[in-house]
N, C-alpha and C positions, 0 to 999 in steps of 0.2 A: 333769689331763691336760696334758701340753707343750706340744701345739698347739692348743689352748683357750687355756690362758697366753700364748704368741704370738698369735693372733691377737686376743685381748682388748688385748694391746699394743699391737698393728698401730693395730688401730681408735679409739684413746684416744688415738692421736700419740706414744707412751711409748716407742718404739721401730719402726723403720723396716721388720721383716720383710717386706713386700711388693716395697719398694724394690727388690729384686732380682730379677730373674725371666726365666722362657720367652718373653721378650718382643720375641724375635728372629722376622722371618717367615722363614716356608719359602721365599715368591719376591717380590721385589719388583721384578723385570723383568713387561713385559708388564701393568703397573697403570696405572692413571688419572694416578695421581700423576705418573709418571715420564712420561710422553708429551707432547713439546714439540709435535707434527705440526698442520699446518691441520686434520686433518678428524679425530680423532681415532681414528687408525689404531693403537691402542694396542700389537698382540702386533707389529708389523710396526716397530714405531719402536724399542722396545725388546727383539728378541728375545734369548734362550736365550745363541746364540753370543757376545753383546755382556755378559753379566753378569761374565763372569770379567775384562774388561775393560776397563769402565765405571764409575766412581765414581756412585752413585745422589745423587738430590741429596735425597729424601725420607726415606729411610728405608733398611735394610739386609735382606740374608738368609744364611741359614747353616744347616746340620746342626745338631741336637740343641742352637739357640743359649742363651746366658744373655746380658741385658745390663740395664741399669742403665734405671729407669722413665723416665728423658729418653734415653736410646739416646746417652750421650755414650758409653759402651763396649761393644763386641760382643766376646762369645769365641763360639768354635765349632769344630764338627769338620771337618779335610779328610784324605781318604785316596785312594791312590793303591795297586791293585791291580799293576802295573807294565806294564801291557798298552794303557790306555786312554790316547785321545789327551788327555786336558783329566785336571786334577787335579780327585776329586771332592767339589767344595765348596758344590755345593748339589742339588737333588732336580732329576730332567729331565723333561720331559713337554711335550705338545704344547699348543702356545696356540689361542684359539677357531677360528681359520683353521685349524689341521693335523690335528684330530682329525676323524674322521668323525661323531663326537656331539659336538661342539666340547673347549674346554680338557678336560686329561685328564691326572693326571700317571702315568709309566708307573717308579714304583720303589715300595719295598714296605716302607714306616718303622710303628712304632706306637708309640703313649704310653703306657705300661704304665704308669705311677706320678707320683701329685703331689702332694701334699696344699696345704693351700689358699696355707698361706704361703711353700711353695714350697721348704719344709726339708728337703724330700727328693720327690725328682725320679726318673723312671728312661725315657730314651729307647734302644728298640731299630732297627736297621734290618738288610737281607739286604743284602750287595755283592757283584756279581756275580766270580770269580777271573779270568773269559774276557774279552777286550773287551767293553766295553759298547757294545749294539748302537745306538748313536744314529742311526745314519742307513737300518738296516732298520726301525727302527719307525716312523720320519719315513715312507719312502716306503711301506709299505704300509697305513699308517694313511691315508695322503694316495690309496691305488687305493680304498681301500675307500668303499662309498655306505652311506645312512645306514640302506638295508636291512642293512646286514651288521652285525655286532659289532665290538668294537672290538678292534684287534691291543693286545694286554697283552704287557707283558715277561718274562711266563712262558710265554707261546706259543712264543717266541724258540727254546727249549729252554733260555739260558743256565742255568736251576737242575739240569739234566739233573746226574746223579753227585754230586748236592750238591756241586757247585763255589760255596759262596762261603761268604763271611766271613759270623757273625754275629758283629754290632759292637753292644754297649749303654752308653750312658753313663751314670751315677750322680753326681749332686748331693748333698753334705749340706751344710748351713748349721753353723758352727759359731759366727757370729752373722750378723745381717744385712747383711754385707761379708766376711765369712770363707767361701768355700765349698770343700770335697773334693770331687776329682772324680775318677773311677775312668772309667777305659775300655777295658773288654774285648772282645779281641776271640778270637775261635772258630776253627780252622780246620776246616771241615766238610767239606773235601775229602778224596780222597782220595789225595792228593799233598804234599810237603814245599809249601809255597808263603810267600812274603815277601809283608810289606804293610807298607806306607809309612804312619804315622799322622802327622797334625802339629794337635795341637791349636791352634789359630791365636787369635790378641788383636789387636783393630783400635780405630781411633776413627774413629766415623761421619764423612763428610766435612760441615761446615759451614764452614769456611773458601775453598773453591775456588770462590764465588760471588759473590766482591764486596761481601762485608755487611760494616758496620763493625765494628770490634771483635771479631775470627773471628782468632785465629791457631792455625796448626795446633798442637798438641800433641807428644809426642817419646816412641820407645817405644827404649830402649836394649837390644839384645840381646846375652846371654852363656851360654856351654853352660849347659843347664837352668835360664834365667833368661830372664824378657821384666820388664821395669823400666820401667812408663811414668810420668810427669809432665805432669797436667792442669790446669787452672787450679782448675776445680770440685771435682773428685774429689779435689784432691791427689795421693797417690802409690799408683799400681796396679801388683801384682806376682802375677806367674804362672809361680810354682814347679813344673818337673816334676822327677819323680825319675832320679837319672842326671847324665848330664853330656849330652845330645841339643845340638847344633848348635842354633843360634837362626839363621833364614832371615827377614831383613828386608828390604821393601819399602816402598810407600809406597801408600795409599788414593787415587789418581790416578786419572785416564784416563789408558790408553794407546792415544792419540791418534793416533798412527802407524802401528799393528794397526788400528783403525777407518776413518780416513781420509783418510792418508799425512801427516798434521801435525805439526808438533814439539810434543809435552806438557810438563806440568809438571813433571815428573818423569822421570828416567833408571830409574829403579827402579818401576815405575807397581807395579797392584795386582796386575797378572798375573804379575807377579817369580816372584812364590815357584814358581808353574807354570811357567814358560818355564825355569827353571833344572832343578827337577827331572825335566820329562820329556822337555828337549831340551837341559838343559849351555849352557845359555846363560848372560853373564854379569850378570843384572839382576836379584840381588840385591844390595847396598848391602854393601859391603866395612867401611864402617865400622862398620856392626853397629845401624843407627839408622834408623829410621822412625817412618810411621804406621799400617804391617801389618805382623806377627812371628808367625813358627810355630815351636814344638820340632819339630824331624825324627826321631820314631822310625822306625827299620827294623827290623821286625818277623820272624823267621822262624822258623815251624811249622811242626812233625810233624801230620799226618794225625790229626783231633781233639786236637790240643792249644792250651790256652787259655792268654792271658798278660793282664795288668793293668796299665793304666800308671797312675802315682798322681799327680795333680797340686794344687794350691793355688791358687786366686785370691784375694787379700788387697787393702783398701783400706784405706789408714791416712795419718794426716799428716805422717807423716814417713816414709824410709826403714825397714825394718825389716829385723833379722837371718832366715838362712834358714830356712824354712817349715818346720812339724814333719811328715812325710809317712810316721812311723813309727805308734807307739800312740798318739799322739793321735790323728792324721791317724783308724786304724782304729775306736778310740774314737768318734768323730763320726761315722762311718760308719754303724758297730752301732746308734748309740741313736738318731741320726733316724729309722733303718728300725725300728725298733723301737717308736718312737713314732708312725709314721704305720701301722704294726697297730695299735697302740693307740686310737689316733684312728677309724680305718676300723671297728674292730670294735665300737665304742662308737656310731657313725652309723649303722650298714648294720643295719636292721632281724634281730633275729635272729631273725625265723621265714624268712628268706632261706636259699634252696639255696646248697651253697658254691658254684655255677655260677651263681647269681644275682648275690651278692655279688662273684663274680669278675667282672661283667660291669658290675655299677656303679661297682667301683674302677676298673675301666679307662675308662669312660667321664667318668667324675668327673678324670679324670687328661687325658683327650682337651682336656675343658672347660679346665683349667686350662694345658695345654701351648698350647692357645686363644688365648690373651690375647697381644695383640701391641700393642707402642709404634706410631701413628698418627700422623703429622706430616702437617698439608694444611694451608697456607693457600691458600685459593682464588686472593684478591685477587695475592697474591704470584707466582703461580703463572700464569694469566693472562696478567700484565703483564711476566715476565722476570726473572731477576735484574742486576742492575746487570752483575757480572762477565761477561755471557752477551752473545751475539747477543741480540734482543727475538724472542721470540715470532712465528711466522706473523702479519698480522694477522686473518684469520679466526677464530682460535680466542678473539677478544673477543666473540664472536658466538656461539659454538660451547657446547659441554659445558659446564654448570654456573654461563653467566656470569651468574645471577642469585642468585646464592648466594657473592658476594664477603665477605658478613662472615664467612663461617666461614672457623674459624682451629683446628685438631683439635691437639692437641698432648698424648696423651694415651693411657694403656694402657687395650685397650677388649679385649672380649670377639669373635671374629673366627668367621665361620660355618664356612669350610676354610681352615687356614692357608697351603694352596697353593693350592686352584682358586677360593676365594673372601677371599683376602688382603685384606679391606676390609669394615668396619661392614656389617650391612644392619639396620634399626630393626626390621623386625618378625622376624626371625631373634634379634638380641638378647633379643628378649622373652623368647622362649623360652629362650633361653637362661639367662636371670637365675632362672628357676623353679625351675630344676635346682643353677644353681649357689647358691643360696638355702638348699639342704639342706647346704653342707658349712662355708660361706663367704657370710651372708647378709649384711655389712657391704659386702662388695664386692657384690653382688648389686646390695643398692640404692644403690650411688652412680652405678652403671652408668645405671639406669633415669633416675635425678636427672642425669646427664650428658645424656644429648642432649634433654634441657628444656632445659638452659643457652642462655643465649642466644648463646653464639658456635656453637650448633650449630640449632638449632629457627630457622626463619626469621620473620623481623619481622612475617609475615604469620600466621602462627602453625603453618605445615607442618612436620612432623618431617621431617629427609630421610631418604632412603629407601638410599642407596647412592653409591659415588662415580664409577658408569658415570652415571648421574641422578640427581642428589638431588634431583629435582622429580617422579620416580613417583611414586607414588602406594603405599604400601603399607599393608594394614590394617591398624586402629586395635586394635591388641592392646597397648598401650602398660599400659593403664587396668587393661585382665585383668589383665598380668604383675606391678602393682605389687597388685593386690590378692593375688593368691597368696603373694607374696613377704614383704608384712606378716602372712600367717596362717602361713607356714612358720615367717618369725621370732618368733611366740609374742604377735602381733596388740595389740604395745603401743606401738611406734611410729609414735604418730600426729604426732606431727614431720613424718618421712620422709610419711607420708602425704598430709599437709596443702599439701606440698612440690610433692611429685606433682601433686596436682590443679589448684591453684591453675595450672600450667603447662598440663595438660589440659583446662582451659576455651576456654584460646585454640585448641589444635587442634580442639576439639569444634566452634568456632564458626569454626574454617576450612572443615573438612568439610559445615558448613551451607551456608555461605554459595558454595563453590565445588564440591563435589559433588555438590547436590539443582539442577540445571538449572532443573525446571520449578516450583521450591518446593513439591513437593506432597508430601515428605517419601518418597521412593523416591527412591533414588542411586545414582549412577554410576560411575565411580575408574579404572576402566581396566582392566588385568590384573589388578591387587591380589593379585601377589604368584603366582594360578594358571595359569600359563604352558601356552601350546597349549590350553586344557583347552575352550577353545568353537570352532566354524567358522570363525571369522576371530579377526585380533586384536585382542582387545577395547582394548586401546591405542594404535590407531592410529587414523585416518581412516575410518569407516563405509563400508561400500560403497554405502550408500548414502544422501542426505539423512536425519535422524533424530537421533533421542536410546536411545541402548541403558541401558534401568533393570535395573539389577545385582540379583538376589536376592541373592547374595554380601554386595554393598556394601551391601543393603538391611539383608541383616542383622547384618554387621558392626556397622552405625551402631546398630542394636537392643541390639546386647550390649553396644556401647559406653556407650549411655546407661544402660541396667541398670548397667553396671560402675561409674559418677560415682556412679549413684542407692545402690548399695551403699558407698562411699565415705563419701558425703555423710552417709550414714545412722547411719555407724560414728563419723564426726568430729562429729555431732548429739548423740549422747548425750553427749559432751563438752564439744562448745558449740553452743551451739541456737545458734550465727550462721548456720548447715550447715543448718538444716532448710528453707530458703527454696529452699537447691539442692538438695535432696533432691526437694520437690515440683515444681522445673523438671524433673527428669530423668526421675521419673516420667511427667510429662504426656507429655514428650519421647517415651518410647518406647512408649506407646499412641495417640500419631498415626502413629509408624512403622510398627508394627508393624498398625493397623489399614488403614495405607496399600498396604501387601501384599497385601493382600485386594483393598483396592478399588480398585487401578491395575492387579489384574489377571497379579500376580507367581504367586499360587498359582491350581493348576490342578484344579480339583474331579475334572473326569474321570480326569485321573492320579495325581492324591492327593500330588501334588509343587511344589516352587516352579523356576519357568526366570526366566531373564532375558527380557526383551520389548524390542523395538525398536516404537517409538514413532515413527511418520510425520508428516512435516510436517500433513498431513491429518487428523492423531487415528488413524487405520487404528493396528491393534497386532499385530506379527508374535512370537507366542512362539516361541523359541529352544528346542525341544522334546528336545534331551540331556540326560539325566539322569545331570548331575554331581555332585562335592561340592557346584558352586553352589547347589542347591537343597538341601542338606543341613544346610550351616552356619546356616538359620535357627534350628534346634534348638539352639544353642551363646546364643543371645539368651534366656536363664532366669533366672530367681531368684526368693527366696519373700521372705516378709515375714510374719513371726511376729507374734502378737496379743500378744506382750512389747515388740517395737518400735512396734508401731501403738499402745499405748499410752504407752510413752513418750517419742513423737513426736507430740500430736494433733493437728497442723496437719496432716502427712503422712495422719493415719489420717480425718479431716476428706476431705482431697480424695479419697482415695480411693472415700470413700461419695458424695461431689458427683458424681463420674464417673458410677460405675455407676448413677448416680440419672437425673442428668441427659442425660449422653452414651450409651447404652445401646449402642451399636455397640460402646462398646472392652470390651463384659464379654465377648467371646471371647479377651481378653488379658488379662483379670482374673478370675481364678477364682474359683468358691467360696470359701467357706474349708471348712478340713478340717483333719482333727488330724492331726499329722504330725511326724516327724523323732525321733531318738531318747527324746526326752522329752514324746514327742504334744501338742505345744502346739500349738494354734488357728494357723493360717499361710495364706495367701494365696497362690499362684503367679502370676508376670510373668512370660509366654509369648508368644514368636511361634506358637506352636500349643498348641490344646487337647488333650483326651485322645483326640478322635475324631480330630485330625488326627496326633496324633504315633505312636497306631496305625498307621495307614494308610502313614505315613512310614515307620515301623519295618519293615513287611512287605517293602519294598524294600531297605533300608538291610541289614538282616539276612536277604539272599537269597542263597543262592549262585549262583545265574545270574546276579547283578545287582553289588553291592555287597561281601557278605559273602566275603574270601577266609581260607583257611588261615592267614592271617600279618596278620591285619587289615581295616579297610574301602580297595577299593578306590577310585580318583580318578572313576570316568566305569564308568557300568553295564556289567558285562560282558552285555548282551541288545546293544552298538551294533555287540559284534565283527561278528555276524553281520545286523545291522540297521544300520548306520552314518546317523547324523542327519542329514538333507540339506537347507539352506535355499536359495530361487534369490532372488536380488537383484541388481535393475540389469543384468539379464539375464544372470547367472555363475550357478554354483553352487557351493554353499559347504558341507563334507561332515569331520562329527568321526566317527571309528571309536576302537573300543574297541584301545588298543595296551599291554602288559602291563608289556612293557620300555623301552627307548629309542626314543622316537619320531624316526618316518619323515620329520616333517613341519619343517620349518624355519621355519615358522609365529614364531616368537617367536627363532627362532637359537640356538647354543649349544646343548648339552643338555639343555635344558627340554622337561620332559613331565610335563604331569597328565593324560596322557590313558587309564590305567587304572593306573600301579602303586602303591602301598600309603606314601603321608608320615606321616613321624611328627609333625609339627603336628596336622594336621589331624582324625588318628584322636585324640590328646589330646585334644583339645576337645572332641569328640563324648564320651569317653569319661567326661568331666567331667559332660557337658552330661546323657548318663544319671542319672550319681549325683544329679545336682539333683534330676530326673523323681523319681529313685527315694526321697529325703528328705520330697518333697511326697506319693507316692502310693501310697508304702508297698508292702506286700505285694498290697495291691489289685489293682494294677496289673500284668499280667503281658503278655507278647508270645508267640507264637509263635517258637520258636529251634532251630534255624533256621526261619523260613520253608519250608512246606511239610513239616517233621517231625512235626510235628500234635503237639509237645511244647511245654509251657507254660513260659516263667522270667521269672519277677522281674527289676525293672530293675538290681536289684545285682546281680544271679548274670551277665546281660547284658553288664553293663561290667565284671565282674571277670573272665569269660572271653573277651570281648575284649582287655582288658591281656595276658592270658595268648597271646593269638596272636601279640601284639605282641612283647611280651617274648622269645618264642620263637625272633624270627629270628635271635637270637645264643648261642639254648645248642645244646647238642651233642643230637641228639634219639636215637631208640633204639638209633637205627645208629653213633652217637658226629660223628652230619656238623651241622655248623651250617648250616641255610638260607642265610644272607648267601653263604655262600660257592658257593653253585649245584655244579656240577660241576666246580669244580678241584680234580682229586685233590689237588695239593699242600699246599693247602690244610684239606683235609679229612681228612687221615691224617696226614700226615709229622709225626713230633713235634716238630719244631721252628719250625712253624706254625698245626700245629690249636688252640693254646690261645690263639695272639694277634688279638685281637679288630677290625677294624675297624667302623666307624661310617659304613656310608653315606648318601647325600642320601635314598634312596628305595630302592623294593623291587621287583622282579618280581611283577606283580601276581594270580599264580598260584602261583608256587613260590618266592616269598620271597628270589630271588637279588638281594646288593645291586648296588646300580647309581649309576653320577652320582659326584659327587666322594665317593673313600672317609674319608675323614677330618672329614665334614662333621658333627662330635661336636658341633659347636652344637646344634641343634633336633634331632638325633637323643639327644641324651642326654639325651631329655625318658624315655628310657625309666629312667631313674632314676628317676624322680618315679612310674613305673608300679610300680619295684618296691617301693618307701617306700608309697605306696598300699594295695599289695594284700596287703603282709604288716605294716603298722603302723597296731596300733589308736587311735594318737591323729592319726592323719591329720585337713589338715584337712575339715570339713563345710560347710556350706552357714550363709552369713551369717544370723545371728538379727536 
């Protein structure tokens, strides 16, 4: 297969196929990066109006981009309806300050196609024919409160008569520096209408800063030619078809639109805009810069589609003109043809073709994901030479203990607009998914932020680049075990790799997580925003220590997670069996420490968080949320094949249950079990009495259980809401479905009922273990209250199935995610494009939060590979 052979290349160093890619962000206005301010007023220093403007000093953004894995070139798409005041050269939407659920982007793109080495690509978007409405969705996003919904760009009416373009662009690789690109566009109107395309070639600015050794580069334009000369690259050429006008400018600030100063530049980067939709003259007469567009002018009949064909070529020397006939078509045909091939060889075939339509798109989301990263902290901080310095404040401020990272680096991204930046335990999930199509890249990702210019001296992963000192769960250790079983559980290299890095965070989380060392922990948010009475990341209301069931049992699964590790790199080299036996001990203090600090609740058959008084007094935190649910996700067995050959490990275990006899509610029986009924043990945060009794809740529809998955916070709080009083306030979680009310955490953060796809994975995992250890034995009530009996596998395979669901088309042909927007839901030329929301409506599955946030939601790849692939993996022997 082709793309087996490329990326077998990719990964051997035998050829560069990665090298090029969707590595361009959707915004890198309104980021961490780019924010010079005292206090770090991020969407306010950099906003929207200042992008078309501005030379970024970190990093780039663009439409449907390609550029080079060190971002020394950006190509990308701008088009120009002839109505709107600004040319459209990147996606608009409102920063954390303007939305009424914070950032929010309000246009309508999707990733329909990628395969891993990026041989073939295909990005779609809708543009409106009518003005685009910028400043009506500004202001009444800005009246609306955060009871209301959010004003979207289809509200406007502008899709009314199908007024707009559909515009897709198409990548094929004709090797790893050759690419075809096709971009069509649609008139869907019902009028003759023009549209201005300019596929546009830039070089990132790294010269405008004062660094040594930075001279800018030179891109010579000529009809249907842009011709640049880079030191590194050598020579880059961007062939369209035609003779299209070449519109040169320069990658500058323009200094004088900002803040009446003279720039570097006469031609700044706003050229190509100021010319075409005010006839100004600042584009560059000689035909030369550091930004270049071909200008087509496009004009259709009432559905009629046109094609423009272009070439991107890197070579060391000049080359004659590009072939954009039967080759050009030839490389077209056979990557799309090859990435069927690829797809239908991956995508399990007991899959519905609407299944398989929904992992290729996802799989394609993951992949259009990946964005080039540049942050040096220390640099960053301190100012660049060419620049004013820095507020002094901000040495004090964001991130300043986190000066040795230096990121420079394509990373896997959780929304390429609303969340344009690393988050470590979004990654994880991420690496799962992308494991199934492209596990080489998968695990370098997880091996990347161990490295030491990213993991701090202290041993903390960071978490994001709003803080890289949160706190976020320890899912590091899960995703690299999944990730070695997806890749066929032989690389224990990559393995060995992993751990040896995750001892140090293990024994960060010890040493700064466990307050009181009595092995129940604390961490903050960790990641479930709003989802308790106050915020658990801040300053307590009152004197105390608040102990995390969450963190309690993160740190449980975490240690499970080494202790399966250890166990797996044991049988290869018994050096591993000594930390096999630390991490078991490890997570039968933890997990016996739940019980007896008082986390789990006998009366309620649940685990809360507790706040802990100066006094010893302990106030349980009595909402029943995911926090109490995640200790189920802390499992694993231990087969009498490894207890024998391991017998130091199979030794302590009998020392335990001999001597310590408290932790035999976290060490089971043994019992025959798992496909091949071998003798096996289970390492539980809960027994079969307790994970019953949990189950009754978890699988309730008044509670937990919805149509589309588990929700975040029991629906019994809608009408009950948890109320605790301290320090004389009161402090009050209620059950909210959608986008929460509460500003609690800022920004659109809500776990406070609707449906994550994290979290239902885990759980849904966390079953299939149950159900390996306890066979057909073991049955639940399911629903709760149907007085019908099912197995822990029929359990979690018709949960995947709710899950799975929120993106097919269901009897009525409507996809859940998409709620009630007709347009969505009927019109043919959006009901089959898929988005990938943060989160779900926690009743009727409508998506919600950033839509493109294909990171951790494209874990429903991995649901669908699950439920229809019988060599999925199982449960560690």
């Amino acid at each position: 297969m082709s793309e087996r052979v490329r990326l077998a290349r990719a990964d051997s160093g035998a050829e560069p196929w990665r090298a090029w890619g969707p590595y361009l962000a959707e915004r890198a206005w309104g980021t961490v990066r780019e924010d010079y301010s005292e206090h770090g007023t991020a969407w306010d220093y950099f906003p929207h109006d200042h992008a078309r403007s501005r030379a970024y000093r970190w990093n780039e953004d663009g439409m449907a981009g390609l550029c080079d894995d060190r971002q020394t070139f950006c190509f990308a798409l701008a088009l120009w309806n002839g109505k709107d005041p600004i040319l459209k050269e990147r996606m608009f939407g409102l920063g954390g300050d303007g939305g009424n659920h914070g950032e929010d982007a309000k246009e309508y793109w999707w990733y329909q196609d990628s395969t891993p080495t990026h041989s073939w690509m295909r990005w779609r978007y809708h543009y409106p024919q009518d003005d685009f409405p910028y400043d009506q969705l500004v202001r009444v996003n800005g009246q609306r409160s955060r009871n209301e919904g959010e004003y979207e760009l289809v509200d406007t009416g502008i899709f009314d008569r199908d007024r707009f373009w559909a515009v897709t662009v198409d990548y094929a690789k004709a090797s790893p520096t050759d690419v075809c690109i096709a971009i069509t566009v649609s008139n869907r109107g019902p009028d003759t209408a023009s549209l201005d395309v300019l596929p546009t070639l830039w070089f990132r600015n790294t010269w405008s800063w004062g660094l040594p050794n930075r001279q800018a580069p030179a891109i010579k334009g000529t009809p249907g030619r842009l011709a640049a000369v880079q030191r590194s690259l050598g020579h880059l050429t961007l062939t369209g078809e035609g003779s299209p006008p070449a519109l040169m400018c320069d990658n500058e600030t323009n200094a004088q639109r900002l803040w009446g100063l003279p720039g570097r530049s006469s031609y700044p980067k706003d050229g190509i805009n100021d010319h075409l939709i005010h006839d100004m003259p600042t584009i560059n007469p000689g035909g030369v810069g550091t930004k270049g567009a071909l200008h087509y002018r496009l004009t259709l009949l009432p559905g009629q589609t046109r094609t423009v064909r272009l070439r991107l070529t890197q070579s060391d020397r000049p080359l004659p003109p590009a072939d954009l006939g039967d080759g050009w078509a030839a490389v077209m045909r056979d990557r799309q043809a090859e990435a069927d091939e690829f797809f239908a060889e991956v995508i399990p075939a007991g899959a519905s073709a609407e299944e398989a339509s929904v992992a290729r798109q996802a799989i394609a989301g993951l992949m259009w994901g990946k964005q080039f990263y540049h942050f040096d902290v220390k640099q960053w901080l301190t100012g660049d030479p060419g620049n004013s310095p820095p507020p002094p404040g901000r040495r004090y401020g964001r991130n300043n203990g986190w000066r040795h990272m230096n990121s420079f680096d394509v990373i896997s991204m959780p929304d390429p607009w609303e969340y344009p930046w690393y988050a470590a335990w979004d990654l994880a999930f991420h690496c799962v998914s992308i494991a199934r199509v492209d596990p080489g890249f998968a695990k370098s990702q997880l091996i990347l932020l161990l490295r030491e210019w990213y993991m701090h001296p202290n041993g903390q992963i960071p978490a994001y680049e709003w803080s890289f000192s949160d706190v976020n769960p320890p899912v590091h250790a899960w995703a690299a075990l999944r990730v070695f079983e997806i890749d066929g559980s032989r690389d224990y290299d990559f393995l060995s790799r992993v751990m040896h890095k995750l001892l140090l965070n293990f024994t960060w989380w010890v040493n700064r997580k466990d307050v009181g060392g009595n092995n129940v922990f604390e961490g903050g948010f960790l990641g479930l925003d709003n989802v308790g009475p106050f915020d658990r990341s801040a300053a307590l209301p009152v004197a105390g220590v608040l102990e995390q069931s969450d963190g309690t049992g993160w740190m449980a699964m975490y240690a499970l997670n080494l202790l399966d590790m250890a166990i797996i790199l044991a049988l290869h080299d018994r050096a591993y069996e000594d930390m096999a036996t630390k991490f078991f001990e490890h997570f039968t203090y933890i997990a016996e420490a739940a019980y007896r600090q008082g986390l789990w609740d006998e009366e309620d058959s649940f685990f809360y968080d507790v706040l802990r008084l100066p006094d010893g007094h302990k106030v349980p935190l009595k909402a029943r949320s995911i926090v109490g649910l995640l200790p189920l996700a802390a499992t694993t067995r231990l087969t009498s094949e490894t207890l024998n050959r391991l017998p130091e490990i199979n030794s302590r275990v009998r020392w335990m249950l001999h001597h310590q006899g408290e932790f035999g509610d976290v060490i089971s029986a043994r019992r025959l079990g798992g496909a091949d009924r071998r003798q096996q043990r289970l390492l539980s945060m809960v027994g079969q009495d307790q994970l019953l009794r949990v189950l009754a809740r978890l699988l309730d529809p008044e509670e937990f259980l919805s149509p589309y998955g588990l929700r975040t916070l029991s629906r019994a709080h809608l009408e009950k809401p948890f109320t605790v009083s301290l320090g004389g306030s009161d402090f009050t979680v209620g059950y909210e479905p959608a986008e929460s009310t509460s500003g609690l955490f800022g920004g659109n953060s809500n776990w406070r009922g609707p449906v994550w796809m994290p979290v239902n994975f885990l759980l849904v995992q966390a079953l299939r273990e149950f159900a390996e250890f306890y066979g057909e034995d073991l049955k639940a009530e399911y629903p709760t209250g149907s007085q019908r009996k099912a197995g822990l596998t029929e359990i979690a395979d018709d949960l995947s199935r709710r899950l799975i669901a929120l993106f097919l088309p269901d009897e009525d042909g409507r996809r859940p995610i998409y709620g009630a927007t007709e347009l969505f839901q009927n019109h043919p030329d959006w009901k089959d494009l898929v988005v990938f929301p943060e989160y779900f409506h926690g009743d009727n599955g409508a998506g919600l939060g950033a839509w493109h946030q294909t990171g951790w939601t494209a874990l429903v790849v991995d649901l669908i590979f699950d439920l229809h692939d019988e060599r999925r993996p199982r449960g560690r022997g």
